[in-house]
C-alpha positions in Angstrom: -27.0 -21.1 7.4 -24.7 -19.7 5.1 -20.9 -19.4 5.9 -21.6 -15.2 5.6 -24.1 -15.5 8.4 -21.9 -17.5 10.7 -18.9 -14.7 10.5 -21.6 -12.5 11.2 -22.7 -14.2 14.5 -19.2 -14.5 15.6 -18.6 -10.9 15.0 -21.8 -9.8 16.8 -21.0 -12.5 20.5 -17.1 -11.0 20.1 -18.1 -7.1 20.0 -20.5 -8.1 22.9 -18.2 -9.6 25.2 -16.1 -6.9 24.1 -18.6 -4.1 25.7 -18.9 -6.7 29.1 -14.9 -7.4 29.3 -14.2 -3.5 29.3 -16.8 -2.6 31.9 -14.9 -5.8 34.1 -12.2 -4.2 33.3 -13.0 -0.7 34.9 -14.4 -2.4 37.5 -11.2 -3.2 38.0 -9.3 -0.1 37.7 -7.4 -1.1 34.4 -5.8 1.7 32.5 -7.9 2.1 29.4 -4.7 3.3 27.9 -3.1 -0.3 29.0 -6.1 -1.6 27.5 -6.3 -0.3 24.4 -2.6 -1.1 23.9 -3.2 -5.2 24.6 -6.4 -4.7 22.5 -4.2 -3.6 19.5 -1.2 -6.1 20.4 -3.3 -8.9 20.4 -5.2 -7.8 17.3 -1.9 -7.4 15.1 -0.4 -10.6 17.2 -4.0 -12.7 15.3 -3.8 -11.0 12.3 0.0 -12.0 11.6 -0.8 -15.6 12.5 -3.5 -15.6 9.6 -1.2 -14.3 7.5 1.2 -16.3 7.6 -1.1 -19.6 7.6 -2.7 -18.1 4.8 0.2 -17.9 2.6 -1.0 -14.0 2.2 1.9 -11.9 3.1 3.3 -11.4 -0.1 -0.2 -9.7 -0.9 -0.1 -7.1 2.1 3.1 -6.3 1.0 2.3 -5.4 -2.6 -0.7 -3.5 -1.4 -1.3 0.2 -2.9 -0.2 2.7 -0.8 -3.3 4.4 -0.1 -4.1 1.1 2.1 -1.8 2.0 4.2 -3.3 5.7 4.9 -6.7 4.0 5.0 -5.6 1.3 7.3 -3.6 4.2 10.0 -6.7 6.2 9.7 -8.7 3.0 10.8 -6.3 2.3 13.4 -6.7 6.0 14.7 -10.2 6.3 14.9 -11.0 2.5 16.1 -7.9 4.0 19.1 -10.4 6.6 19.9 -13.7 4.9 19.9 -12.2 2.5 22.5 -10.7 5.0 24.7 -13.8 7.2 24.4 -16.0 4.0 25.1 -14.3 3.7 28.4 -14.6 6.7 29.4 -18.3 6.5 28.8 -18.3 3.4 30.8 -16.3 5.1 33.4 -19.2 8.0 33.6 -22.1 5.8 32.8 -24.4 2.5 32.4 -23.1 -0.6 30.1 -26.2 -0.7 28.6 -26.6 2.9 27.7 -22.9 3.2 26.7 -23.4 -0.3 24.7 -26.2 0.9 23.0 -25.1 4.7 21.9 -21.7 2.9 20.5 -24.1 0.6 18.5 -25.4 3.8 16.9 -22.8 4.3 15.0 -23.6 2.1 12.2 -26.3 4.6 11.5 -23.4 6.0 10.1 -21.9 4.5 7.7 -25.7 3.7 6.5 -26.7 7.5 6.0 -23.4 7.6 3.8 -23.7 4.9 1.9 -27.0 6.1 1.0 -26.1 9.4 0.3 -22.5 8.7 -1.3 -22.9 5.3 -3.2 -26.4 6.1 -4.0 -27.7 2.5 -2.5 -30.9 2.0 -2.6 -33.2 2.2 0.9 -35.1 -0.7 1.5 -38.1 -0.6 3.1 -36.3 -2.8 6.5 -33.3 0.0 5.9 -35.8 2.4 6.2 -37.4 0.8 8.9 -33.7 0.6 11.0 -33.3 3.9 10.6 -36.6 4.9 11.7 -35.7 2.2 15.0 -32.3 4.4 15.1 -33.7 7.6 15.9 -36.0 6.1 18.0 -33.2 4.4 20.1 -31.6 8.0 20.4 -34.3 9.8 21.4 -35.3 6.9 24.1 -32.0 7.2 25.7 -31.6 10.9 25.4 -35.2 10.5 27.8 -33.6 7.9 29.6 -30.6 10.5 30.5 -32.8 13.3 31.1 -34.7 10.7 33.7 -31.6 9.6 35.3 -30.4 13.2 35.4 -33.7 14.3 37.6 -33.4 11.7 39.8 -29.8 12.2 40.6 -30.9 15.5 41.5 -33.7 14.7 43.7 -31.2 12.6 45.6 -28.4 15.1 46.1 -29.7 18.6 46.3 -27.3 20.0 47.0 -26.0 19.6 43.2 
């Protein structure tokens, strides 16, 4: 196996438990504000440690300045994805919330497509194929859940 792939299965069991430690958490009535707030504090808490047994601080500091724009913007919008993800837990199913947020890296494939000019595979072709699939399955699979909440209360 090859040191890539190994980062690669770490990354995948952490954003897992991720999805399953935030639906424990709703289950018991954290703040997803609270949440996201630890989330972040414990992030930047790892990330000076590496630093700094890395020897690498001198290099963040002499970083351009349009890293720091890039890196707030990051900040921003991985802010919002959590707190929206909880909300969508709050309203929803794990799975169906888990899978949707996976959907995103449909995303950044399209673009790097369209804007780097990568070339599309016949397996990326095939994912994104699987992709629209997965959307359309689960927009069914709300439309299902939809109708049956409504059979159960009329009254709706």
């Amino acid at each position: 196996m090859h040191l890539g792939h190994l980062f690669l299965f770490v990354s995948l069991l952490s954003l897992g438990f991720i999805g399953i430690f935030h639906k424990l958490a709703d289950h018991f009535k954290c703040r997803p504000k609270a949440i996201n707030v630890t989330v972040f504090l414990w992030a930047g808490v790892l990330i000076l440690i590496y630093v700094l047994i890395t020897g690498r601080g001198p290099l963040v500091l002499q970083a351009p300045k349009k890293l720091y724009l890039v890196a707030g913007l990051c900040g921003f919008l991985a802010s919002t994805a959590i707190l929206s993800f909880q909300a969508g837990l709050r309203h929803g199913k794990i799975s169906t919330s888990w899978v949707v947020i996976n959907l995103s890296t449909a995303l950044p494939t399209v673009l790097s497509i369209l804007v780097y000019k990568e070339r599309v595979t016949i397996a990326k072709g095939f994912a994104l194929i699987l992709v629209i699939a997965a959307i359309l399955l689960l927009w069914k699979d709300k439309q299902q859940d939809e109708k049956a909440g409504s059979r159960l209360n009329p009254s709706t």
